[in-house]
C-alpha positions as CSV (number, residue, x, y, z in Angstrom):
1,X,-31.0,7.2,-47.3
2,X,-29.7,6.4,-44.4
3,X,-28.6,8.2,-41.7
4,X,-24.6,9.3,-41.2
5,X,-23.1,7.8,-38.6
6,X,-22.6,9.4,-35.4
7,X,-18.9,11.3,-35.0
8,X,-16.9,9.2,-32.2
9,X,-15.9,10.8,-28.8
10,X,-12.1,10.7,-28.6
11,X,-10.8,10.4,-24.9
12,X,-7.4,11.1,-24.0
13,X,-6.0,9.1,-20.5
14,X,-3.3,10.8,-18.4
15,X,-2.4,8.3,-15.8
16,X,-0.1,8.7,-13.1
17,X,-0.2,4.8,-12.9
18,X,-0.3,2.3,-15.4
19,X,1.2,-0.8,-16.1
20,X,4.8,-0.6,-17.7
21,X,8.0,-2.1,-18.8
22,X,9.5,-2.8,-14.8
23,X,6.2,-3.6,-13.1
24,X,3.5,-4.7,-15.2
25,X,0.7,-5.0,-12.3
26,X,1.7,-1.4,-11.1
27,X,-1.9,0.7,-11.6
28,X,-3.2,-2.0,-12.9
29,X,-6.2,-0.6,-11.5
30,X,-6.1,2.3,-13.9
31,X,-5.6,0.0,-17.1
32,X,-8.7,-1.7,-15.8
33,X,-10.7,1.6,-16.3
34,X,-9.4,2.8,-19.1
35,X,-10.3,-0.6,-20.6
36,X,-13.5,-1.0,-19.4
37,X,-14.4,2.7,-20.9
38,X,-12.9,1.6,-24.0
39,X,-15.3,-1.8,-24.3
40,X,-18.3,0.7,-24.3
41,X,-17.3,1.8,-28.0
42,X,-19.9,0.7,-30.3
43,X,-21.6,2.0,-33.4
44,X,-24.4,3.9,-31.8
45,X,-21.8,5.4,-29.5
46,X,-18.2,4.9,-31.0
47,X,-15.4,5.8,-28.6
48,X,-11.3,6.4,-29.6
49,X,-9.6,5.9,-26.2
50,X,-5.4,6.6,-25.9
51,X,-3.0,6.1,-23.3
52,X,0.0,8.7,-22.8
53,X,2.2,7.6,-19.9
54,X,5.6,8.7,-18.5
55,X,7.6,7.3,-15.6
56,X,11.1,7.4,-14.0
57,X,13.5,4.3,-16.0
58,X,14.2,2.1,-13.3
59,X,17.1,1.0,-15.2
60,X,19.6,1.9,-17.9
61,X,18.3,3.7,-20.9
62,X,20.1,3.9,-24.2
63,X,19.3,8.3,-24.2
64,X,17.7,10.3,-21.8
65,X,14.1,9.1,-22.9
66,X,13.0,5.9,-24.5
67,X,9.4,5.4,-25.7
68,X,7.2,2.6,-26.2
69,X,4.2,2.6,-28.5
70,X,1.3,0.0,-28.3
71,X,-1.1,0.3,-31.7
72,X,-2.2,-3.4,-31.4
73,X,-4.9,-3.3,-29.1
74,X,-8.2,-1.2,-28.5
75,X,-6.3,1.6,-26.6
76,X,-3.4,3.2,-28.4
77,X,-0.8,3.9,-25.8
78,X,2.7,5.9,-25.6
79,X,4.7,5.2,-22.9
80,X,7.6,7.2,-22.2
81,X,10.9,6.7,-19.7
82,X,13.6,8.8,-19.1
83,X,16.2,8.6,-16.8
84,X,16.1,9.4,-12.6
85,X,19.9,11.0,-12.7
86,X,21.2,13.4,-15.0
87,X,23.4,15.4,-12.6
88,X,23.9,13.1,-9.4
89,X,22.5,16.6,-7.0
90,X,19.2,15.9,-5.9
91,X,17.3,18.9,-6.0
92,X,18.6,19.5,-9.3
93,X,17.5,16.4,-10.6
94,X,13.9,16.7,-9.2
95,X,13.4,19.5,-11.0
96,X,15.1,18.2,-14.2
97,X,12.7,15.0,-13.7
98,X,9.7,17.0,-13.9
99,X,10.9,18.5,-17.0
100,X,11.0,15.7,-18.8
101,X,7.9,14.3,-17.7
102,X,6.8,17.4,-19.4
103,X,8.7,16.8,-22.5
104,X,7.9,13.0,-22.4
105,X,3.8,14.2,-22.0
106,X,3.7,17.1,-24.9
107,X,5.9,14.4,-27.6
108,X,2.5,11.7,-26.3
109,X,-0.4,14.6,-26.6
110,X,1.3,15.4,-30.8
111,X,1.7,11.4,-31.1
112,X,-2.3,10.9,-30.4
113,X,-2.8,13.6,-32.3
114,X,-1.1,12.3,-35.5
115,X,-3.0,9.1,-34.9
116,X,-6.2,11.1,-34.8
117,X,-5.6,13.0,-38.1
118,X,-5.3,16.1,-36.5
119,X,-7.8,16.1,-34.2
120,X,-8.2,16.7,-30.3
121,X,-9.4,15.0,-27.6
122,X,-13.2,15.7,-26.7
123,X,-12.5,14.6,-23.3
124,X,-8.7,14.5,-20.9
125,X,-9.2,12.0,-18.0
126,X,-6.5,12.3,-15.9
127,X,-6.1,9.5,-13.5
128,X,-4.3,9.7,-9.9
129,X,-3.3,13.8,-9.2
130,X,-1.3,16.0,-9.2
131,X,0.8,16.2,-12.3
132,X,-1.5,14.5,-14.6
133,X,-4.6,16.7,-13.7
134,X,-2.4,19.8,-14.0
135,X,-2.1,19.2,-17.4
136,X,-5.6,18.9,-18.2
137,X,-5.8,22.1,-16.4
138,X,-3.6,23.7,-18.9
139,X,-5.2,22.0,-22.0
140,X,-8.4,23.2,-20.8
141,X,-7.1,27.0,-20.3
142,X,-5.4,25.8,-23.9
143,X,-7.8,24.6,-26.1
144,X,-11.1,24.2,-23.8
145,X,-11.2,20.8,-23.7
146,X,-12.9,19.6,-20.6
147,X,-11.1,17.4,-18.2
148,X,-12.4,14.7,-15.4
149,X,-10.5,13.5,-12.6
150,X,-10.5,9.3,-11.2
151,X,-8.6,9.1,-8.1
152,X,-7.2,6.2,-5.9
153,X,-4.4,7.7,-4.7
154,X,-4.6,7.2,-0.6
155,X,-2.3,10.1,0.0
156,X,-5.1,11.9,0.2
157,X,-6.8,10.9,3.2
158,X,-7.6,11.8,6.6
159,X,-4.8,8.8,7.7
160,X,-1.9,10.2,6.0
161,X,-2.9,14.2,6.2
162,X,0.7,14.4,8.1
163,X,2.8,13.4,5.2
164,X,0.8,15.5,2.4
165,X,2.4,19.0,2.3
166,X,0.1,21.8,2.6
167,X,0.6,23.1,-1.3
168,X,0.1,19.4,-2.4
169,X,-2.9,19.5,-0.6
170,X,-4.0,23.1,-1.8
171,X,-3.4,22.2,-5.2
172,X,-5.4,19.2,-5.1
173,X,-8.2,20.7,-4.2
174,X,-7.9,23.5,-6.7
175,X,-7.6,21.0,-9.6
176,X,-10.5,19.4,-8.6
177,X,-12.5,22.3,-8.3
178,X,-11.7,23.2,-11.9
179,X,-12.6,19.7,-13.4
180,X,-15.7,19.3,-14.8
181,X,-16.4,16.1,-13.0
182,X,-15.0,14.4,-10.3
183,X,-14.7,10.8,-10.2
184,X,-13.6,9.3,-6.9
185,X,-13.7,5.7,-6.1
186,X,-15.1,6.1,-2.9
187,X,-17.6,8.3,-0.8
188,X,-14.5,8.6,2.0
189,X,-12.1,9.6,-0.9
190,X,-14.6,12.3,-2.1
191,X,-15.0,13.6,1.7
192,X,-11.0,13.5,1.9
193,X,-10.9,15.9,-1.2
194,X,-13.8,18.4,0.1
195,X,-11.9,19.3,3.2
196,X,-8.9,19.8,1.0
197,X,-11.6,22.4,-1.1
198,X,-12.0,19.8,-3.6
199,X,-15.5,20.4,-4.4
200,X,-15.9,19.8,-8.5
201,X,-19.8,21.0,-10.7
202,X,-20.3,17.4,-10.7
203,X,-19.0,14.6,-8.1
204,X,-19.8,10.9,-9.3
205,X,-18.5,8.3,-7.2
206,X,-17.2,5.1,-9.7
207,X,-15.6,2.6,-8.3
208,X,-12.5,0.3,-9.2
209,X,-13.6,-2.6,-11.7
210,X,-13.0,-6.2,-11.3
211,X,-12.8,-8.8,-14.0
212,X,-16.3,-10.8,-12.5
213,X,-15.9,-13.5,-15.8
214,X,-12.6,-14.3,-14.2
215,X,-13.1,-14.2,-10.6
216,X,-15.9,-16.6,-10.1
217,X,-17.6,-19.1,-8.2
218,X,-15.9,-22.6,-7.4
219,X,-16.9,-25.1,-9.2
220,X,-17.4,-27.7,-6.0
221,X,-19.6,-26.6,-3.3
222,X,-18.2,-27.0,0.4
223,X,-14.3,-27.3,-0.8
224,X,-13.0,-24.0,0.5
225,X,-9.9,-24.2,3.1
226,X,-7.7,-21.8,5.0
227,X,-7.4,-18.3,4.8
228,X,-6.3,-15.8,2.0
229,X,-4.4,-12.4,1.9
230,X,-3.2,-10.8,-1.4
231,X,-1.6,-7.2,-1.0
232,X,1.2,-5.6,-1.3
233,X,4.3,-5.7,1.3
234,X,3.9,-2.5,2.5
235,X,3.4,-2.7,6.4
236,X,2.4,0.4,7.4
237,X,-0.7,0.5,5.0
238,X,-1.4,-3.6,5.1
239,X,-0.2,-4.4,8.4
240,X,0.4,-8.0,8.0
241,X,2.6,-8.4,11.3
242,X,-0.8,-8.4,12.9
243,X,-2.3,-10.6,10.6
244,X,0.8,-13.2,11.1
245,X,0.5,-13.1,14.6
246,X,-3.3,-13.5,15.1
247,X,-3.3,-16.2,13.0
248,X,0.0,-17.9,15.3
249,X,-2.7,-17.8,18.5
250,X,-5.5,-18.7,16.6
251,X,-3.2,-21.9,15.5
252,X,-2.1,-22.6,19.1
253,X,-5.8,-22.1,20.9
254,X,-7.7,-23.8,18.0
255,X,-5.8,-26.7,16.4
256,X,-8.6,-28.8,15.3
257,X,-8.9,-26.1,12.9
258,X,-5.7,-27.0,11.1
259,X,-5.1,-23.7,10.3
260,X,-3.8,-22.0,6.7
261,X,-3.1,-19.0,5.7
262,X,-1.7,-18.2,2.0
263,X,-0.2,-15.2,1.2
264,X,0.2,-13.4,-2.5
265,X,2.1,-10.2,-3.3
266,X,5.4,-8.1,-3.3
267,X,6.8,-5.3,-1.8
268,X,9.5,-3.5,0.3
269,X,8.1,-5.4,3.2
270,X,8.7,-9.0,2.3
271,X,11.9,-9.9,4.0
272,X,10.5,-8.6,6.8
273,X,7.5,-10.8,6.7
274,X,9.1,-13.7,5.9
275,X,11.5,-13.3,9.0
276,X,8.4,-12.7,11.6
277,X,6.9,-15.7,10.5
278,X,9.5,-18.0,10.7
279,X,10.0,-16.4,14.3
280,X,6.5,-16.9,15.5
281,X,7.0,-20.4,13.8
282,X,4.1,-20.6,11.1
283,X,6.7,-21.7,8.1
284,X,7.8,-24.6,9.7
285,X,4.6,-26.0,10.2
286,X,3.4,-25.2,6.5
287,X,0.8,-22.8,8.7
288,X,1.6,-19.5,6.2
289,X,2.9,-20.3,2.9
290,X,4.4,-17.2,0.9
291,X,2.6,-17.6,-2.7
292,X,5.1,-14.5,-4.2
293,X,3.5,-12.2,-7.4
294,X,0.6,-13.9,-9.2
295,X,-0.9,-13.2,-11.7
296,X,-4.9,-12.1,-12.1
297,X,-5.5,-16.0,-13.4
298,X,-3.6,-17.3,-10.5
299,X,-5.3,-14.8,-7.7
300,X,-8.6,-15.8,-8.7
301,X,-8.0,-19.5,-8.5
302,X,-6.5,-19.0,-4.8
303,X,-9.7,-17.3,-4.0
304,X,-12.0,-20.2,-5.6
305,X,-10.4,-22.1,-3.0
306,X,-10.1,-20.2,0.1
307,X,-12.3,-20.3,2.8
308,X,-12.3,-16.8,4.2
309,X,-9.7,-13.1,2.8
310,X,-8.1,-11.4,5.1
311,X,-7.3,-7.9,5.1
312,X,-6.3,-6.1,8.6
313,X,-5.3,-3.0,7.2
314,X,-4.3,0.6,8.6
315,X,-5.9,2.6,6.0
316,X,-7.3,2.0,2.3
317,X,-9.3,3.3,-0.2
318,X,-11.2,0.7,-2.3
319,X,-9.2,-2.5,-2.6
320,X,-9.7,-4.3,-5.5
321,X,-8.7,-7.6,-3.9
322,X,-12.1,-7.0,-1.5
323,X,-14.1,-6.9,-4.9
324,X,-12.4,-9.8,-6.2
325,X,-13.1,-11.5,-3.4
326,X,-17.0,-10.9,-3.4
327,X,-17.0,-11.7,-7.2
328,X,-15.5,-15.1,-6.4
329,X,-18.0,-15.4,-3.6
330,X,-15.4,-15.3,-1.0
331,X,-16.1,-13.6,2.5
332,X,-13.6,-11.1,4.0
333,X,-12.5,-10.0,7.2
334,X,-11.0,-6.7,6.8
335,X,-10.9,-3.5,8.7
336,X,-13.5,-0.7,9.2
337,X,-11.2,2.1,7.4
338,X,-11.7,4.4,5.0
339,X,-13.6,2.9,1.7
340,X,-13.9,-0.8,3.0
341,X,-17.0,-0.5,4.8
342,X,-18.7,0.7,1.3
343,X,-17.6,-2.8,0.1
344,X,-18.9,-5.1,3.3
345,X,-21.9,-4.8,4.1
346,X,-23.1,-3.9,8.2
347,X,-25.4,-7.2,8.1
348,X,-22.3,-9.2,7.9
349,X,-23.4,-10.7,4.7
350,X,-20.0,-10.4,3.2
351,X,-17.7,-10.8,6.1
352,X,-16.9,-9.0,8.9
353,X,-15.3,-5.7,10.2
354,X,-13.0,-5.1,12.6
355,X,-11.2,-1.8,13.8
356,X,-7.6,-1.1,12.8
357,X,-4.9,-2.8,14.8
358,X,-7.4,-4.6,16.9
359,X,-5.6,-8.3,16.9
360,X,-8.2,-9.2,19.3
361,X,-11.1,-8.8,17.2
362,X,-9.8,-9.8,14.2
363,X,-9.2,-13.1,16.0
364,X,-12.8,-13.4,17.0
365,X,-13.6,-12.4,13.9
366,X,-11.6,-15.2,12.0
367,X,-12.6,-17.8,14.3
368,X,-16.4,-16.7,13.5
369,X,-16.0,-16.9,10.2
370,X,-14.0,-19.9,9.6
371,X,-16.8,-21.7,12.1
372,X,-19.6,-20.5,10.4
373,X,-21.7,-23.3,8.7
374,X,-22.1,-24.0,5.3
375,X,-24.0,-21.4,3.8
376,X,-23.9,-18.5,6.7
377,X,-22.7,-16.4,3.6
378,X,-24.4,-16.2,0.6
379,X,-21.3,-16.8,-2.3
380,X,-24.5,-15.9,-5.0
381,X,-25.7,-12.7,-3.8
382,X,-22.0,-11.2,-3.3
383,X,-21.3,-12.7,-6.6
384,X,-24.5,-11.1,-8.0
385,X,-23.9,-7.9,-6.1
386,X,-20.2,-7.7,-7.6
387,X,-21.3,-8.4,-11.1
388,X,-24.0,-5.3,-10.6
389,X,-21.4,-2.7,-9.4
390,X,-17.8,-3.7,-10.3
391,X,-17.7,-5.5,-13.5
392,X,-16.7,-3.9,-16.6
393,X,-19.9,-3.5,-18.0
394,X,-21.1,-1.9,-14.6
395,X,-17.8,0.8,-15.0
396,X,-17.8,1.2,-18.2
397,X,-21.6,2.4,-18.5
398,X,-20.9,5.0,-15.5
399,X,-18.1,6.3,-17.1
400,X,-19.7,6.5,-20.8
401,X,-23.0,8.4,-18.6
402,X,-20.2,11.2,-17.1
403,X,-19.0,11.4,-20.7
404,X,-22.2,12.7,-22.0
405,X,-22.7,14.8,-18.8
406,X,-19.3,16.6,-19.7
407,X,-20.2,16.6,-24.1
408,X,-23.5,18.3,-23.2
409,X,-21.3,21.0,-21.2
């Protein structure tokens, strides 16, 4: 006779980010995760993932809440919208807005349970705090259902301690504390949330996952040109007014090396950007070209044929981009902030680090790397050490290991 097959873990995802209707690269990062974790299901250990999501409509909605539901793929997910202005006074509508993020998340927690026959989740992994954690916090008190927290969320650290209010900050650590694992994505995160009292049973750092079949390795050796930045337009976390005018003296003081620099993303900043490069003259001269929003295909072929990423940021946490760029065997110069120095290495394997808002040393630091001879960096050891960490594979394993951590209570 043989034996009965093991009973699956059901996980339900509470992001606070995730890919939707208005943005679909917005917490990508999360939707990476979650699918990762869901990749591990197999019939040894067979997992049932779902998604419930709700967000502010960013445009006109036929009631006050619209849902989407998503059955097709290995992660059943409900996403919810409802509408930003329902009285036109502002502190009224705050309030109301939370409401129906609540009403949005209870119709998503009796949807999943429909699809599951009745049943519960085993596990809720909330995903960026505070309002999705707080409501594993109540279905624990609930129904006793142990929660986990992943955070990203750079609110949270040291860098922006200024604009996080003392009860956000309170409340933080007090959900953390009552999760039965933590799960930041960085050793700086995790020391952010400790001095907010964060201090969880279990703490296991996991970081962000990167598609490493995707990002790859060119294909020619010793084609690589110019210089590569993907991020979003926001300047006071990205700073890319230093970047644009480090590399106008670098093109000045070093034409022979017929400088490039390509530039992906989107934001509130990108006006902006566009106007202080045309001012320090770098559009003109084809010197930065604006490459817009890309897609994950599109990223990864830019970074098969750069020569060197750039990244002279004012804070992180663990940019993806940085791990996309090892997987494609890519060398960075980025900043020594936060997260980023758990990605580069000190030996300078990988790149190099400079301090925040240093222009000076970032332009030594580009010039070193984009005058370093062929093979100063070893594109098959960050490959290899990519594919080890931040693949799916990698994720998903740590993530299935914390789920038996949490089933065995």
């Amino acid at each position: 006779m043989s034996a009965a097959s093991p009973s699956a873990l059901h996980v339900l995802h509470l992001p606070k980010w995730y890919p939707h209707r208005y943005d679909d690269q917005d917490g990508d990062f999360v939707a990476r995760h979650v699918a990762a974790i869901a990749a591990t299901d197999t019939p040894e250990q067979p997992l049932r993932s779902a998604v419930v999501f709700a967000a502010v409509a960013r445009g006109p909605l036929s009631g006050i809440i619209e849902s989407e539901v998503d059955l097709r793929g290995p992660v059943p997910t409900w996403r919810y919208y409802y509408r930003a202005h329902l009285t036109g006074l502002a502190p009224l509508d705050k309030l109301l807005k939370l409401g129906l993020w609540l009403v949005c998340m209870i119709r998503g927690w009796r949807a999943v349970r429909r699809h599951w026959q009745g049943r519960r989740p085993d596990i809720v992994h909330a995903h960026i705090m505070l309002r999705t954690a707080a409501l594993a916090l109540v279905l624990k008190w609930r129904y006793r259902i142990p929660y986990l927290i992943t955070e990203n969320w750079t609110a949270f650290l040291l860098v922006n301690a200024h604009r996080l209010s003392w009860w956000r900050g309170r409340l933080a650590g007090l959900l953390v504390s009552r999760a039965a694992v933590f799960t930041p994505v960085s050793d700086d995160l995790k020391r952010a949330l400790e001095r907010l009292g964060g201090r969880a049973r279990q703490t296991v750092i996991i970081p962000n996952v990167v598609d490493t079949d995707r990002f790859g390795l060119p294909t020619e050796a010793g084609r690589r040109r110019g210089l590569l930045n993907v991020a979003a337009f926001n300047e006071q976390a990205k700073n890319l007014s230093g970047t644009l005018r480090t590399v106008a003296r670098l093109r000045t003081d070093h034409p022979e090396l017929n400088l490039r620099l390509r530039i992906a993303g989107y934001g509130p900043a990108e006006a902006q950007m566009h106007q202080l490069a045309a001012e320090l003259g770098l559009l003109a001269d084809g010197t930065v070209e604006f490459l817009g929003k890309l897609t994950s295909e599109e990223v990864a072929t830019e970074m098969r044929r750069a020569q060197a990423f750039v990244l002279f940021s004012n804070y992180e946490n663990l940019p993806c981009v940085l791990i996309e760029a090892q997987a494609s065997g890519l060398p960075a110069v980025a900043t020594r902030v936060n997260g980023v120095p758990e990605l580069l290495p000190p030996d300078g394997s990988a790149g190099q680090l400079v301090e925040p808002g240093d222009e000076q040393a970032l332009y030594a630091a580009l010039l070193e790397v984009l005058q370093a001879p062929i093979g100063r960096f070893n594109e098959h050891q960050m490959r290899k050490t990519a594919q080890a960490r931040f693949s799916y594979p990698a994720v998903g394993a740590a993530f299935r290991r914390v789920y038996s951590l949490m089933s065995r209570g």
